[in-house]
Steps between C-alpha positions, in 0.01 A plus 500: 500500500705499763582160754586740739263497856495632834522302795335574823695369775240540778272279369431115678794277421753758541649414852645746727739253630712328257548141632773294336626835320657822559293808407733557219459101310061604603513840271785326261222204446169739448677754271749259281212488254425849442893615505475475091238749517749726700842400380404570119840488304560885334700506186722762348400692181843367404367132635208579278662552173753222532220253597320591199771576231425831439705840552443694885303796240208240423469409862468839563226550246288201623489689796437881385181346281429254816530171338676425785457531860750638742563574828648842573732547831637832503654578174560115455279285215460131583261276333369221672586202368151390535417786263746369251350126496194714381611721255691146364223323495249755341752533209542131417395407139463130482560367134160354285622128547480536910139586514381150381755346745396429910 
C-alpha cells in the first residue's frame, strides 16, 4: 500500500495570499511530506548486486522471472530501492530460536 496521496490545493485552508511566507516556503511547507513519494531513490542493477552479494547475472534474473520490480527509462533498468526493501524482506529466514523471542 502505498503512503502516497494527492493534495488538493483549492480546498479551505489553502490561502491565496501567503502572509509571513513567500509562495515558494507556502508550496515547500504543503509538499515536504509527500517529496518521498516523488523523490524515490533508483538503484543500479550493478547497485543491486553489490547490495545483495550476488553477481550483476542474478540481478538480472530476479528481474526476467519478476521477483523484482523495476522501473524502465529508455533502455535503462533501475530498481527502486523501495522495491529492494521488499524483495529483502520477503526473503528473510529468521532462525527457530527467534520465534519464541519479542
Amino acid at each position: 500500500m502505498s503512503v502516497c496521496m494527492s493534495v488538493d490545493i483549492d480546498q479551505p485552508g489553502y490561502p491565496l495570499s501567503f502572509p509571513g511566507n513567500t509562495p515558494l516556503e507556502f508550496l515547500f511547507e504543503r509538499v515536504h511530506p509527500f517529496l518521498d513519494c516523488i523523490m524515490r531513490p533508483l538503484l543500479t542493477t550493478a547497485a543491486v548486486a553489490e547490495h545483495l552479494s550476488v553477481s550483476l547475472s542474478t540481478v538480472l534474473r530476479l528481474i526476467d522471472n519478476q521477483e523484482l520490480d523495476v522501473v524502465r527509462i529508455g533502455r535503462a533498468v533501475r530498481v527502486p530501492e523501495e522495491a529492494l526493501e521488499r524483495y529483502v524482506d520477503a526473503h528473510t529466514q529468521y532462525s527457530r530460536w527467534m520465534e519464541g523471542t519479542s
